[in-house]
N, C-alpha and C positions, 0 to 999 in steps of 0.2 A: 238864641234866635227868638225875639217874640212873636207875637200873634200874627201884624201885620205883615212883618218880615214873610214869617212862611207863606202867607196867603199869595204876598208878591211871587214868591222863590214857585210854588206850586202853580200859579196863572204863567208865569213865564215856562216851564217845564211844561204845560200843555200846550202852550202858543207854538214852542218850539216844535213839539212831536207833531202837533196842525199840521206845518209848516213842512216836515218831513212828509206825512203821509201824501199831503197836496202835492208835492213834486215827485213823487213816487208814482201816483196816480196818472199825473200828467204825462213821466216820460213811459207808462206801461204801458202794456199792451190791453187797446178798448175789448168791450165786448160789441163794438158792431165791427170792430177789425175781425175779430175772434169769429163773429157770423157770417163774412163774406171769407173767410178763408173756409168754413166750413164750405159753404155753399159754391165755393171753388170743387172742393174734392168731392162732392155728392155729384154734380155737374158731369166731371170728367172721371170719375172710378167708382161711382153707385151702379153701374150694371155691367161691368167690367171684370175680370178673373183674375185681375191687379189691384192693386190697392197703393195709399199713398198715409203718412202717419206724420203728419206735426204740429211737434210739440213747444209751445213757447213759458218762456220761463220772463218774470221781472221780479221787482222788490218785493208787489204782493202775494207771491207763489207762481205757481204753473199748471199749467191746461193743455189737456192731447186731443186733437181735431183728426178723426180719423176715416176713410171712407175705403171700400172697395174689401176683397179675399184675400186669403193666406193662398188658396189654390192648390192647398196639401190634400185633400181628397175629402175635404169637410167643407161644409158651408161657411164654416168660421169665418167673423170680420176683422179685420186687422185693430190690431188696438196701441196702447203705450206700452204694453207690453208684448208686443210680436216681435220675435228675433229676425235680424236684416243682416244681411254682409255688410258691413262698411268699407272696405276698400280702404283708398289712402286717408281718410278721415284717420286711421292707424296713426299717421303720421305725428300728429300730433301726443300722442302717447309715447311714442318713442323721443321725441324730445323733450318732453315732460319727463322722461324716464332719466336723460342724462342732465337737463339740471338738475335734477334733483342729486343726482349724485357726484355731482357738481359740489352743493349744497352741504351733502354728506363725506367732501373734501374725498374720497374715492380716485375722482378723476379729475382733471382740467382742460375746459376747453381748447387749449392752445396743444394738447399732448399730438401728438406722431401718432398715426392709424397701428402704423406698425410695432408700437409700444406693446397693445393688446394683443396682437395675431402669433400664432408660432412662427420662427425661425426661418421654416421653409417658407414660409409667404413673400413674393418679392413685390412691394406695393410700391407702385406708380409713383416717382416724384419728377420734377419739374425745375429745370435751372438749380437745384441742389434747394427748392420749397418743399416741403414732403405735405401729405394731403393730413388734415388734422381731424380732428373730432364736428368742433365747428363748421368744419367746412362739409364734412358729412350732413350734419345737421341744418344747414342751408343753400345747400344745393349747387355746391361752388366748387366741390372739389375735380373737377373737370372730367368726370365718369359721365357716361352715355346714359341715357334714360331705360335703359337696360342692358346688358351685356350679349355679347356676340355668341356665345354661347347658350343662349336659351333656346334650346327645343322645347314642342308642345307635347306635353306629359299624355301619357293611355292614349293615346293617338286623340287627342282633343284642341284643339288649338284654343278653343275658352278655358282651358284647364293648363297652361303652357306651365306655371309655377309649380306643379304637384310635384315634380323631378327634378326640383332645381336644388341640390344638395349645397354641403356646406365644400364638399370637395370641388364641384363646379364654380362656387366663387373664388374660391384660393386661387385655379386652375384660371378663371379669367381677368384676377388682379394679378399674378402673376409676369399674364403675356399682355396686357395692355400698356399703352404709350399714349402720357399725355402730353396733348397739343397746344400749352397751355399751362401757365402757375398755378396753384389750388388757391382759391381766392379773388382770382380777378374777374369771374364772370359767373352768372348764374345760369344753371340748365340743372332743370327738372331731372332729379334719376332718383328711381324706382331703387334700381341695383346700390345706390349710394346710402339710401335709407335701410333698407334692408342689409346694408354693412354695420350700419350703424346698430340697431337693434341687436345682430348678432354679438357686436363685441360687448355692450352692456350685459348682456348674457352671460358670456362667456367670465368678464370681469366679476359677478356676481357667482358665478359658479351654480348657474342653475339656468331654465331655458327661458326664452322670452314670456310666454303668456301667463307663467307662474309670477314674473319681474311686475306683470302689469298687473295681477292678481293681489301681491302684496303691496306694492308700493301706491295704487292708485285706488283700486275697485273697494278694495277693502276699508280706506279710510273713506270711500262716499258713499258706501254701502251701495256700490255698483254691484250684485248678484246676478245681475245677467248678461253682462258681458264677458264672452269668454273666444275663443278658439276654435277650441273640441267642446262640440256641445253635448252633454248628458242628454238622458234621456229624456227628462222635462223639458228642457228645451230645447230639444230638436220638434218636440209634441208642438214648442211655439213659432217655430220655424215658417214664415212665409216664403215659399217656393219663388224662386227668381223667374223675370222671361227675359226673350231675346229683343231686339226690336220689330219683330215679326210678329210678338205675342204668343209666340213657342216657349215650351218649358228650359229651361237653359238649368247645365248642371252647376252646382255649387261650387266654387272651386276652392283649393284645396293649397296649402304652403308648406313647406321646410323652412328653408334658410330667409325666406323671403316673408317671415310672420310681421315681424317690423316694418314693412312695406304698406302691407294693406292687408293682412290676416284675420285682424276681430271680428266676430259677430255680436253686436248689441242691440238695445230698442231705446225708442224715445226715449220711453221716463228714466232710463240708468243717464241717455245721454243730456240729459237737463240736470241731472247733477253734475254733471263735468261738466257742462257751459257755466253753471249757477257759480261753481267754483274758479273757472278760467275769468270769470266777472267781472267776480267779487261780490254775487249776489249773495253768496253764503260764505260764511269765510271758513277756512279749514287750513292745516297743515301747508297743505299743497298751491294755496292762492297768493302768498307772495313768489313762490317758486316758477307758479306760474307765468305771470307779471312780467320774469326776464326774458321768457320764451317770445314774450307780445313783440318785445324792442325790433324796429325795421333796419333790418342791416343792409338789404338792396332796395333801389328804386328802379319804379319803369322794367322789371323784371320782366324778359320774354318770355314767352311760353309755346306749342305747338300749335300748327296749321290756324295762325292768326288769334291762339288763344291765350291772350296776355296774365300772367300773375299776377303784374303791378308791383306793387310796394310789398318786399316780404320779409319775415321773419325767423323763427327757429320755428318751421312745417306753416306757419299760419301767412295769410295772402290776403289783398284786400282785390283782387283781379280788375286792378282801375275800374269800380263799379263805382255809378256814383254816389257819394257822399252828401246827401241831406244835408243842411245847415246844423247844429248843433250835436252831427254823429260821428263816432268814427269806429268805420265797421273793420271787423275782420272776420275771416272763415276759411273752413277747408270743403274739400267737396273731396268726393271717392264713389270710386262704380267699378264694377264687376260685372261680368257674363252676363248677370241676370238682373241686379238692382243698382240703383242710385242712392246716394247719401250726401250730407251737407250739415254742417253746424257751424255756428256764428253767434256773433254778440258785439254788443255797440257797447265800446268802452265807457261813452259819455254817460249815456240814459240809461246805462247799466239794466239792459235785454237781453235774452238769448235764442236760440231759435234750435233746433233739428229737425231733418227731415228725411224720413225713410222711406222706399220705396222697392217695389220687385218688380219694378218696371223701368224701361230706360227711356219711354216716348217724352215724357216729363222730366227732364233731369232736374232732382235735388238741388242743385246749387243753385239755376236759374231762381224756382221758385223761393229756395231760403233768402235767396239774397233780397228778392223783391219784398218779403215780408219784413225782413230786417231796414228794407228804405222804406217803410210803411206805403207804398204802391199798391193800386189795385191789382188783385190776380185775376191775371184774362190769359187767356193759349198764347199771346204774344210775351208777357212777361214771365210766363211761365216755362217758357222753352228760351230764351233768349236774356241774355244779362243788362240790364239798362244801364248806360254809361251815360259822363258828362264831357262831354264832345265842344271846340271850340271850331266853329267854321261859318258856311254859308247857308249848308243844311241839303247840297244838294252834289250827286257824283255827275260824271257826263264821261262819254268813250265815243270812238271813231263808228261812225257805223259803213259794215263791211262793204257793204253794198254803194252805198250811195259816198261817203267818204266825209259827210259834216258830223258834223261834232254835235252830239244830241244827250239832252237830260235823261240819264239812266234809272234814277232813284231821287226821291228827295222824303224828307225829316221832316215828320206833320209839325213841330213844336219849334222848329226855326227859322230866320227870317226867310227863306228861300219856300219854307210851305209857309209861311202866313204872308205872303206876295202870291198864294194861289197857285205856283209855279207846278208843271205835273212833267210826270213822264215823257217823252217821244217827243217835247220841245226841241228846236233845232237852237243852238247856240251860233248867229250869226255874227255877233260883234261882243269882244270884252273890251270895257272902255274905250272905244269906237273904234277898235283895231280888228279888223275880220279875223276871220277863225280859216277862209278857204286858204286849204296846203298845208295847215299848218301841224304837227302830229300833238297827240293829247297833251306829251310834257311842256310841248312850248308852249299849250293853252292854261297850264299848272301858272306857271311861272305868269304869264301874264293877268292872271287872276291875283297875284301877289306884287306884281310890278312897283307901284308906286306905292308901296307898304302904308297905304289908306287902309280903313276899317271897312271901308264903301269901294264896291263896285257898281259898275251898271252893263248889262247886259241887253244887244238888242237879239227878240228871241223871234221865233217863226212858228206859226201852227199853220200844218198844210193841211191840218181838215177845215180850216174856218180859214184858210189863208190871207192869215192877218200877221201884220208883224206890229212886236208891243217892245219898248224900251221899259226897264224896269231898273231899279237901284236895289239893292241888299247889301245888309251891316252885317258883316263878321261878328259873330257872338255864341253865347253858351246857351247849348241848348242840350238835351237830354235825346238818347236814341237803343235800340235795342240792335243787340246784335254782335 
């Protein structure tokens, strides 16, 4: 290679890493993002007895934004290294835990539950489907979101898990009847993950948190996540509350450690986002990679609390999706605290977030940091979705019997026409609304499958009536 050669070879080799650093730069995390998150949590946990810890992770390293107490009987302020419950944030460990052994030819997804369990276990099957590994691992094997059988342990009902031995699961896989093939539908279960952790255990021959200690913490030099806390860091321990802002006691697993068992802190969990990434590469990040793949869509979830799109423990809870992202995350809470981790596969991001509070849940706020959103007490308790409609609800009112605007979405055509609350809906596309019950007014708002409707409305305070038009479209809402 001569002179001029290399000068090319060497301008081109810095052009190129240019080119890297610039779009690293572009898709991380700003430091005026990094400022209004802090100034989020100074806001709401600077004189507080709670505290909130998050930590985000990109190409060019990682940063812990941290405000409010640990509440352990010290003034201490929470930091990237104060230990949290995380709850089912577990989850994803535990799936991590079986591909990998997956990986290490061990197991296979497709195996029979009852392959691993002893003899006396009589496990649930279904038209002659038996419930599999897989199906454990995404939430399909048609078990309840906990078992009938759970009492609350030391007479504590936030403590319901401390006594839930390995003899009570056998005892309530045994007597349960599924209503239902393992596979054809998704419902969230606790009890189904916590199967699952168990028989990896068992198949390893040693207990859950020691599986997660060797196969996972150890290669990301995760040291403080753990279980059973030692004595140092119980010292790190931030005390959980209720949503009263009362002390709430820790709680406590057996059988149920693969559910939502761990206790960790930001900076361990920025190495396991960093690695779930691909920000750092390691052992365990193609392993990862198969856990991401979405096996259900539109996944429902409890009391209107949608999944979405999920995969082996991980979820994108139809939150929406920025142009150029595509998020996923888990969220986990206990008695006392909140938790949430996430990462945007595209711009290769990560995010965690800890909490010993539940006024603020973790997930809301991680999620909103991961769609780069401003943090305000609306996006911070509530999940911003992308919503296709008019932007506005309406219900019967009891009293008088018309059909009146309930709610309307500042960001959709129904709030940018001005449109408010306590409107009377008199006419959808000139056909009145008197008599008529909500759903026939559903259906009429969709009648001639146009984009456009028009609505004549009624304000009895100014008693004026206005004819207005709105386009069906996408718009953005919380909640």
């Amino acid at each position: 290679m001569n002179i001029s050669t290399t000068i090319r070879f060497v301008c081109f080799t810095i052009l190129l890493l240019a080119t890297q650093f610039l779009a690293a730069a572009q898709n991380g995390f700003t430091d005026a993002e990094a400022e209004a998150i802090q100034a989020f949590l100074r806001e709401n946990f600077g004189n507080t007895n709670a505290g909130m810890v998050i930590g985000l992770v990109d190409e060019r390293g990682s940063r812990v934004l941290a405000a409010g107490k640990l509440d352990n009987g010290t003034r201490q302020e929470v930091n990237g290294d104060t230990v949290f419950e995380i709850g089912s944030v577990t989850k994803t460990f535990t799936t991590l835990l079986l591909q990998d052994m997956v990986e290490r030819d061990k197991v296979k997804l497709d195996d029979p539950v009852g392959k691993y369990l002893p003899e006396s276990v009589k496990v649930p099957a279904r038209d002659g489907k038996q419930i599999t590994l897989l199906n454990l691992a995404t939430h399909t094997a048609g078990l309840p979101r906990d078992p009938s059988n759970l009492t609350p342990g030391h007479g504590l009902p936030e403590n319901a898990f401390a006594d839930y031995t390995v003899e009570k699961l056998y005892a309530f896989l045994s007597s349960f009847t599924l209503d239902r093939e393992p596979g054809s539908k998704f419902e969230y279960s606790n009890v189904g993950m916590a199967l699952l952790g168990h028989i990896l255990a068992l198949k390893t021959g040693t207990n859950y948190e020691a599986l997660v200690v060797e196969r996972i913490c150890r290669p990301l030099k995760m040291n403080s996540t753990r279980i059973r806390l030692t004595p140092e860091l119980q010292a790190r321990l931030a005390r959980g509350h209720d949503q009263l802002g009362k002390l709430a006691p820790n709680w406590e697993f057996q059988v149920y450690d693969g559910a939502g068992g761990l206790r960790s802190t930001a900076n361990d969990l920025l190495k396991y986002v960093s690695a779930q990434a691909g920000i750092t590469q390691s052992r365990l990040t193609p392993i990862a990679a198969k856990t991401h793949v979405i096996r259900h869509r539109n996944s429902p979830g409890t009391a209107g609390d949608m999944h979405g799109n999920t995969a082996m423990a991980w979820y994108d809870q139809e939150v929406y999706q920025p142009p150029g992202m595509e998020l996923l995350g888990h969220g986990g809470a206990t008695g006392g605290y909140s938790a949430f981790i996430g990462f945007d596969k595209k711009q290769r991001r990560g995010v965690a977030v800890l909490s010993n509070q539940t006024t603020f849940p973790s997930s809301a706020v991680g999620w909103a940091v991961l769609q780069r959103l401003p943090l305000t007490k609306e996006s911070g308790t509530e999940l911003v979705r992308e919503i296709v409609g008019l932007g506005f609800a309406f219900d019967l009112d009891q009293k008088t019997h018309t059909l009146r605007i309930t709610k309307v979405y500042p960001k959709s055509s129904a709030g940018q026409a001005g449109l408010s609350s306590g409107l009377i809906i008199q006419k959808i596309n000139d056909v009145p609304t008197a008599g008529k019950s909500t759903a026939e007014c559903f259906s009429l708002l969709r009648a001639n499958g146009s984009p456009k409707v028009r609505l004549e409305l009624v304000n009895q305070e100014r008693k004026e009536t206005n004819t207005v038009e709105l386009t069906r479209g996408k718009f953005l809402t919380s909640g």
